[in-house]
C-alpha positions as CSV (number, residue, x, y, z in Angstrom):
1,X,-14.5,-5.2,-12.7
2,X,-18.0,-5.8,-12.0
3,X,-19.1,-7.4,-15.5
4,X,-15.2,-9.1,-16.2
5,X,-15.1,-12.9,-17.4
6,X,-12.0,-13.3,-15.1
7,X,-12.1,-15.3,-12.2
8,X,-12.0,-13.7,-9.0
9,X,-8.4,-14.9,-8.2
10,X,-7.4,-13.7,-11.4
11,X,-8.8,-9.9,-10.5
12,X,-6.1,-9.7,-7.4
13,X,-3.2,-10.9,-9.1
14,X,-1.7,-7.0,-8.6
15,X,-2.5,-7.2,-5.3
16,X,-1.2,-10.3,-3.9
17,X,1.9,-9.0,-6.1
18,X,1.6,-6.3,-4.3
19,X,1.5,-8.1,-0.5
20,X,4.4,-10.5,-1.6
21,X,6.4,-7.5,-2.5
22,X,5.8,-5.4,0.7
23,X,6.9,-8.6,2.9
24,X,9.5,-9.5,1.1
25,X,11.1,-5.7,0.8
26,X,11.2,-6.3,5.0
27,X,13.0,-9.4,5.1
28,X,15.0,-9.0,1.8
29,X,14.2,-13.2,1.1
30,X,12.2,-15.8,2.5
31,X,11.2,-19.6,1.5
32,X,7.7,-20.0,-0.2
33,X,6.1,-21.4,2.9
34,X,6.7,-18.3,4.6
35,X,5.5,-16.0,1.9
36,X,2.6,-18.5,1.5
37,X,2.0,-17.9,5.8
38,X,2.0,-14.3,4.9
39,X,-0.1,-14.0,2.2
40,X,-2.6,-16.4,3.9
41,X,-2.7,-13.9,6.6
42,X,-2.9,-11.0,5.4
43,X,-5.6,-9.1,6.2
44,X,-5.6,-6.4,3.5
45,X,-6.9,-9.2,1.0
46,X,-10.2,-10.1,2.8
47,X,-12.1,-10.3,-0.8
48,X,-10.3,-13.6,-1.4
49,X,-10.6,-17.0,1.0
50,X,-7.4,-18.0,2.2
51,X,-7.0,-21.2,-0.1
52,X,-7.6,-18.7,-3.0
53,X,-4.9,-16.2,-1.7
54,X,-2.5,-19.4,-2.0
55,X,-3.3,-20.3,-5.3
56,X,-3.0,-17.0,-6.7
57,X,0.0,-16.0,-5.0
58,X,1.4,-19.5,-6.4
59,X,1.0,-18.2,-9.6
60,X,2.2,-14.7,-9.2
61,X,5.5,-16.2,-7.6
62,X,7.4,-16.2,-10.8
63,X,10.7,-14.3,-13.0
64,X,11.2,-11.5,-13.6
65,X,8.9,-10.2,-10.9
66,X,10.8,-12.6,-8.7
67,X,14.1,-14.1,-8.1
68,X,14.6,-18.0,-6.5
69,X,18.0,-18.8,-5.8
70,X,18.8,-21.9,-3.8
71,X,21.0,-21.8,-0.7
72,X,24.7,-23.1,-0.3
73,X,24.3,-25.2,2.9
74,X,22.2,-27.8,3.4
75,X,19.0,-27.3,5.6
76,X,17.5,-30.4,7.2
77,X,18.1,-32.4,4.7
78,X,18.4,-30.8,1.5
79,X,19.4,-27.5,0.0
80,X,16.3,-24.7,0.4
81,X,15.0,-22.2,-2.0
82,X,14.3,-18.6,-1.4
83,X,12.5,-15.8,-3.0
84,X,13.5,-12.3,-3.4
85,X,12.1,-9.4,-5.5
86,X,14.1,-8.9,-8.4
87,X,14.2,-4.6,-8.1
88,X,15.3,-4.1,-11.2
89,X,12.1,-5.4,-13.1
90,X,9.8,-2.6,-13.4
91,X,5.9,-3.5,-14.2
92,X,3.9,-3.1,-17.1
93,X,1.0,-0.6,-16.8
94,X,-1.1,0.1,-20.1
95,X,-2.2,3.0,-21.3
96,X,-5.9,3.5,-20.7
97,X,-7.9,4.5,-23.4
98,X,-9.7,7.6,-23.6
């Protein structure tokens, strides 16, 4: 990835994917600011700053990769959204050429 165009963010993507997937698989669903707490401090992504790790994993945080739903009751004063991974969605990996 050495000579890529891409910004560095952009190069992680998969693994902040990754990290979001991982935490949410333990708790089954969680609002963004927790996820965004997580991901922040994480240590497995020391390549990226944390305000970096938050942009990208704003980014990542979308269908079919992952499901928002919002919740019944209200909390504080309004309703809350949370985020799950949607297990079903299974992600693309090219073919590498030869």
């Amino acid at each position: 990835m050495a000579n890529s165009k891409r910004r560095k963010g952009q190069q992680y993507t998969r693994q902040v994917r990754a990290s979001i997937k991982t935490f949410l698989r333990g708790i089954e669903f969680a609002p963004k600011a927790e996820i965004f707490a997580h991901v922040r401090a994480d240590d497995s992504l020391v390549d990226l700053c944390p305000s970096e790790r938050m942009r990208v994993a704003s980014t990542v945080m979308r269908s079919p990769v992952f499901l928002s739903f919002t919740t019944v009751n209200v909390v504080g004063e309004r309703v809350q959204t949370l985020w799950r991974v949607n297990e079903s969605y299974e992600e693309f990996k090219p073919f590498k050429k030869d």
